[in-house]
C-alpha positions as CSV (number, residue, x, y, z in Angstrom):
1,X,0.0,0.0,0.0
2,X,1.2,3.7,-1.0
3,X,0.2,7.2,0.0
4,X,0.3,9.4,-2.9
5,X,0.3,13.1,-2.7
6,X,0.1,14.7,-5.5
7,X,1.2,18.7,-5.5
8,X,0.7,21.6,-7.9
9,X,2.8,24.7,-8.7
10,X,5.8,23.2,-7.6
11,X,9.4,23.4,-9.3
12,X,12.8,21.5,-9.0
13,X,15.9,23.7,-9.3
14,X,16.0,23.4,-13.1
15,X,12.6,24.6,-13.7
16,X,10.8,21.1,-14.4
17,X,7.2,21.3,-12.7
18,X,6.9,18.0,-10.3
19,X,3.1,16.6,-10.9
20,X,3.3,14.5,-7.8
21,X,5.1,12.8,-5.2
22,X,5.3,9.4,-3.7
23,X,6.3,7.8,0.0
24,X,5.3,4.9,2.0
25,X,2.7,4.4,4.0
26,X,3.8,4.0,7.9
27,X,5.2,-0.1,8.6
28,X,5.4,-1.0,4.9
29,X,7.3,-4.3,4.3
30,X,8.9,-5.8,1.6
31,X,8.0,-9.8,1.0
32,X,11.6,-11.5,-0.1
33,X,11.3,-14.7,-2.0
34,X,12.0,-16.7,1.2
35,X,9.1,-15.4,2.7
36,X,6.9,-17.4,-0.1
37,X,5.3,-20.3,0.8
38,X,6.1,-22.6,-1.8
39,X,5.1,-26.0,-3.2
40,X,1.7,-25.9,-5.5
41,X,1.4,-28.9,-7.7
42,X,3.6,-27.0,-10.2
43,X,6.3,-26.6,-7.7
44,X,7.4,-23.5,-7.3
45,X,4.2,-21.5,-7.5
46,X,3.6,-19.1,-5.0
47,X,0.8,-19.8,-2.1
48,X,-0.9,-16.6,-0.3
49,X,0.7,-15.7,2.7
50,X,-2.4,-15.2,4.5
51,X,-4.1,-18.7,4.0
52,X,-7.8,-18.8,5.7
53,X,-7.9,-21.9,8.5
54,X,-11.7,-22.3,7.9
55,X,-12.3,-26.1,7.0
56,X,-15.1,-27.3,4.7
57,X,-16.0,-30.0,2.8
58,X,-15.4,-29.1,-0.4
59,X,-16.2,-32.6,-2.3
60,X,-17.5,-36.0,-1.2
61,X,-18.8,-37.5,2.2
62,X,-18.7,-40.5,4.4
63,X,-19.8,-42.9,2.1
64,X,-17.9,-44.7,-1.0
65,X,-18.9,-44.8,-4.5
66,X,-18.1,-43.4,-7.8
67,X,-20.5,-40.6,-8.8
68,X,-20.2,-37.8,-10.4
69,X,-21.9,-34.4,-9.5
70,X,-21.5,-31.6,-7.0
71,X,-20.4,-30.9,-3.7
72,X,-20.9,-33.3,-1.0
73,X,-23.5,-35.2,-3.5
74,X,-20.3,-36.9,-5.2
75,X,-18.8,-39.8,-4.2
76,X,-15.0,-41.2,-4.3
77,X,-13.2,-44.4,-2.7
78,X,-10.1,-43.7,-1.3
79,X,-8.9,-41.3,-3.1
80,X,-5.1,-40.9,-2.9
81,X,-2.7,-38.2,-4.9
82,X,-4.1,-35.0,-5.7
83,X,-2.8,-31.9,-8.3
84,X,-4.0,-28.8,-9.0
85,X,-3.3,-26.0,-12.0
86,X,-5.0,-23.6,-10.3
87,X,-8.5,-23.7,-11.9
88,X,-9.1,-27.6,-11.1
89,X,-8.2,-30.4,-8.7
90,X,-7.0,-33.6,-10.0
91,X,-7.4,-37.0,-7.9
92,X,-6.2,-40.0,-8.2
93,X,-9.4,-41.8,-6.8
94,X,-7.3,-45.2,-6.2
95,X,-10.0,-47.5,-5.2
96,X,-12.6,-46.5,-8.6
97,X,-9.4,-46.5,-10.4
98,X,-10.5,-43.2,-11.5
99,X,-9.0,-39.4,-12.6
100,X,-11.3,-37.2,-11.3
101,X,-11.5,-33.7,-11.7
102,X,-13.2,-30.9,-9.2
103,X,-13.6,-27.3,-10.1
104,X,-12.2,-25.7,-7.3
105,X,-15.0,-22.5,-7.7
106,X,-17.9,-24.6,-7.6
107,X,-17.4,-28.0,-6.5
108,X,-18.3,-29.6,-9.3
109,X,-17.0,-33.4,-9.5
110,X,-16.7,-35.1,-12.9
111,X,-14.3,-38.1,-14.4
112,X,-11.8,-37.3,-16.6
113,X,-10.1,-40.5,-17.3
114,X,-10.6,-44.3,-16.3
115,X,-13.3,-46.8,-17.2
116,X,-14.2,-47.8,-13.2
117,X,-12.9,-51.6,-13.5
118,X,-9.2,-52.4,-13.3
119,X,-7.2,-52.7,-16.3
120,X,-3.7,-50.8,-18.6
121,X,-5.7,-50.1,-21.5
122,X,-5.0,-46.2,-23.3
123,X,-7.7,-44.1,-24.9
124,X,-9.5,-41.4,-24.3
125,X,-11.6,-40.4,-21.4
126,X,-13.8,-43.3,-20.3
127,X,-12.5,-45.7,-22.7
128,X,-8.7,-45.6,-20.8
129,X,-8.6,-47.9,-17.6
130,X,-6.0,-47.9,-14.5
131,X,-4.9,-50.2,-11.5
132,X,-4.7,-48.4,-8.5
133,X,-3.3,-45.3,-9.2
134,X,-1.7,-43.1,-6.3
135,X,0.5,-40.3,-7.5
136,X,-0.5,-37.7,-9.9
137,X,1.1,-34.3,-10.8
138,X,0.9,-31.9,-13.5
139,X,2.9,-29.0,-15.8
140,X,-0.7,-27.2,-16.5
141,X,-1.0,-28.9,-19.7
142,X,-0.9,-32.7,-19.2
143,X,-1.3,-35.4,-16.1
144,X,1.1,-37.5,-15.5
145,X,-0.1,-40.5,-13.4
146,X,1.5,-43.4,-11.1
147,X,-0.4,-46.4,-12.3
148,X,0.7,-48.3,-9.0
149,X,-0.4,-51.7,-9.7
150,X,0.1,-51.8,-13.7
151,X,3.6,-50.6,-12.7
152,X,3.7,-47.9,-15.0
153,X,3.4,-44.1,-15.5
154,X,0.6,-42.5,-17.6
155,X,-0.1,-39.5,-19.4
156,X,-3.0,-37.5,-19.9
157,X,-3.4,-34.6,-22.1
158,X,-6.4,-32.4,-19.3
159,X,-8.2,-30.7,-22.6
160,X,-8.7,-34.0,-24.5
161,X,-8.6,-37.0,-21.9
162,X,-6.4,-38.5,-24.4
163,X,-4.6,-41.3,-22.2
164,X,-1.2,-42.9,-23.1
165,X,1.6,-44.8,-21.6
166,X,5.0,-42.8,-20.7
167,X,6.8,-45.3,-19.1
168,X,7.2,-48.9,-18.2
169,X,4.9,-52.0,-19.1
170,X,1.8,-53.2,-17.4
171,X,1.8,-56.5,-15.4
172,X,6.3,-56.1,-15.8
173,X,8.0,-55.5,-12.5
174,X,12.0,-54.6,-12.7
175,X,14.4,-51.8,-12.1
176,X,15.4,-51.4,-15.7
177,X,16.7,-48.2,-17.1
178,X,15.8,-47.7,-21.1
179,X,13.2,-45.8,-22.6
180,X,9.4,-45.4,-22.5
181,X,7.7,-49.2,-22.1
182,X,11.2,-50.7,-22.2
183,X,12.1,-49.0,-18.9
184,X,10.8,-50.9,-15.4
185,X,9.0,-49.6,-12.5
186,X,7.8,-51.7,-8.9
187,X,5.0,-50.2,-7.5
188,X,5.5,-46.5,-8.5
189,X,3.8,-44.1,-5.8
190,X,4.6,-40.4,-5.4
191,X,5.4,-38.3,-8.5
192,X,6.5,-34.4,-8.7
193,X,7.8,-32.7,-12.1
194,X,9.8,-29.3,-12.6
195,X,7.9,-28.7,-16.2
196,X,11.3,-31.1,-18.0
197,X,11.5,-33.9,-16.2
198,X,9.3,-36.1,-13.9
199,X,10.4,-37.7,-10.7
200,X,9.2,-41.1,-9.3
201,X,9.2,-42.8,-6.0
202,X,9.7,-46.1,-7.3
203,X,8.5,-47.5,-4.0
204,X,8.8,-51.5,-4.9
205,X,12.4,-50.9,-5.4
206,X,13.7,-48.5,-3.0
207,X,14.7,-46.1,-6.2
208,X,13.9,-42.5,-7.0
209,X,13.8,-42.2,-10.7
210,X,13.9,-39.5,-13.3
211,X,11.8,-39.3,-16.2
212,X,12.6,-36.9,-19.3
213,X,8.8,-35.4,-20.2
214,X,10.2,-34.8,-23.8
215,X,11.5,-38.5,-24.6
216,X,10.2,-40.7,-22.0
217,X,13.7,-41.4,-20.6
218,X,14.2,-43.4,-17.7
219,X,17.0,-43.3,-15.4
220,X,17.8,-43.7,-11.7
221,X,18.4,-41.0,-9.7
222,X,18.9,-42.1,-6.5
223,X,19.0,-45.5,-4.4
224,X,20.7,-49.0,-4.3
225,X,17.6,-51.0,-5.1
226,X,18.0,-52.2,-1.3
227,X,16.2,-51.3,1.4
228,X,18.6,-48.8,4.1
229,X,18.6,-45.6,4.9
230,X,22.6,-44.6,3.7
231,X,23.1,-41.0,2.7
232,X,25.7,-40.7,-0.4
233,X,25.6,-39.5,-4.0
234,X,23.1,-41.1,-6.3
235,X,23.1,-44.9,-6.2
236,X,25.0,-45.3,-3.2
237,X,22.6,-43.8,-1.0
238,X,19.8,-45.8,0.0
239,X,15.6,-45.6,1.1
240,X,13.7,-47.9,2.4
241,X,9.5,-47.2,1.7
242,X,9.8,-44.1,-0.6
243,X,6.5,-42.7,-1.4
244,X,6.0,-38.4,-0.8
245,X,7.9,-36.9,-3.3
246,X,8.0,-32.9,-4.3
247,X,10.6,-30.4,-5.6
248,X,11.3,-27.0,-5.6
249,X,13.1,-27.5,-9.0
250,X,16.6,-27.4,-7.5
251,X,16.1,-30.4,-5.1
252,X,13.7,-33.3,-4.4
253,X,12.4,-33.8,-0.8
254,X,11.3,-37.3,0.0
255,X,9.0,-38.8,2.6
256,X,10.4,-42.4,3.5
257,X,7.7,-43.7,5.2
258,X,9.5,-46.9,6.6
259,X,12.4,-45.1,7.9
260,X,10.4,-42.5,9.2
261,X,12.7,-39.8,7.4
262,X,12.6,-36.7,5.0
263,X,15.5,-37.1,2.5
264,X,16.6,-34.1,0.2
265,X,18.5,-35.0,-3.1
266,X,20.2,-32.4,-4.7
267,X,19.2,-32.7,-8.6
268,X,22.0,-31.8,-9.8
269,X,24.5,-34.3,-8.3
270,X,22.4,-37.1,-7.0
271,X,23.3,-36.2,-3.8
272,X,21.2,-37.6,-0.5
273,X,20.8,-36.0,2.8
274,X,18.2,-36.3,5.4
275,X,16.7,-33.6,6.7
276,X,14.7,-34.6,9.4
């Protein structure tokens, strides 16, 4: 907030008239970047400082199923990862084996992607079917979905529905690094991006993998493929139950839920710490 006041008839010392003037109001601060808090679903998106702590129900109740409408009138089963590009919300409703989609304004519940009955097929819409996924995240234009129990990670383009397979192969377990249905997942969970690449919490095997967006490149970050809870560089560091993952596009922050730690890896060099 400024006060302006804004004065007539008055000169500088070369003649020039000055229309107005400008100070501060009393107390005004400056926000730094550190005073941000950060981490929307695309991470690095500033949050309002001044959140409201007023709880509501915005979708769903206490009751299971898989209907779409508005409000508390919809229904989910255990819905699991959630997204957001600002507009919409984006779940991962594991037990329908659903994408469902919520207009954050309204309420309004609808399904985006998923037939309802287990299964790896791509399409569009309706006509695509998922296992169990858990971990969803998005760069404003596509999805990008942990299909948990296929083992694989999926794609879906949010203004068609269109629904294809990034990486790995349904029913195929393995730790394999290669490209797109060639590569090999175990039970992927938790998934973040920073717009390029995607990163995985390969739970099944202990691994945190990358993901280029642009090729569907898969490589392992970080991890032995054991279970342990070893800080180092890359793949001599080691997890044990991997599943929260999120980035503020320089590092990764992991939730290890069977060590009961928070891990950072630095992107750049692999590097594992924990930090709490």
């Amino acid at each position: 907030t400024y006060k302006t006041r804004v004065t007539t008839g008055v000169k500088d010392t070369a003649g020039n008239a000055l229309s107005s003037q400008y100070e501060t109001s009393s107390g005004f601060t400056t926000l730094t970047p550190s005073s941000y808090q950060m981490g929307g679903s695309i991470q690095g998106t500033e949050l309002s400082l001044r959140l409201p702590t007023l709880v509501t129900t915005l979708a769903g109740a206490a009751a299971t199923g898989s209907t779409d409408a508005t409000g508390t009138s919809a229904r989910f089963n255990y819905p699991f990862g959630m997204t957001t590009d600002g507009t919409n919300l984006y779940v991962a409703d594991n037990g329908n084996s659903l994408i469902r989609k919520i207009v954050i304004d309204n309420g309004t519940v609808t399904t985006l992607a998923g037939t309802g009955s287990v299964g790896s097929s791509n399409g569009t819409g309706t006509s695509a079917s998922f296992s169990r996924a858990q971990g969803i995240t998005t760069d404003g234009t596509n999805l990008y979905v942990a299909d948990t129990n296929n083992h694989m990670i999926r794609k879906i383009v949010i203004s068609t529905g269109v629904v294809t397979t990034l990486a790995g192969s349904a029913g195929s377990t393995g730790t394999t690094d290669a490209t797109g249905t060639s590569a090999r997942f175990n039970g992927p969970f938790g998934m973040t991006t920073d717009g390029t690449n995607l990163y995985v919490a390969d739970t099944g095997n202990e691994l945190i993998r990358k993901i280029v967006i642009s090729t569907g490149v898969v490589t392992t970050l970080a991890g032995t493929g054991s279970a342990g809870s070893s800080n180092g560089t890359g793949t001599s560091a080691s997890f044990d139950g991997p599943i929260g993952i999120t980035t503020d596009g320089t590092n990764l922050y992991v939730a290890e839920m069977d060590n009961h730690l928070i891990r950072k890896i630095v992107i750049s060099t692999g590097v594992v710490t924990t930090v709490a």
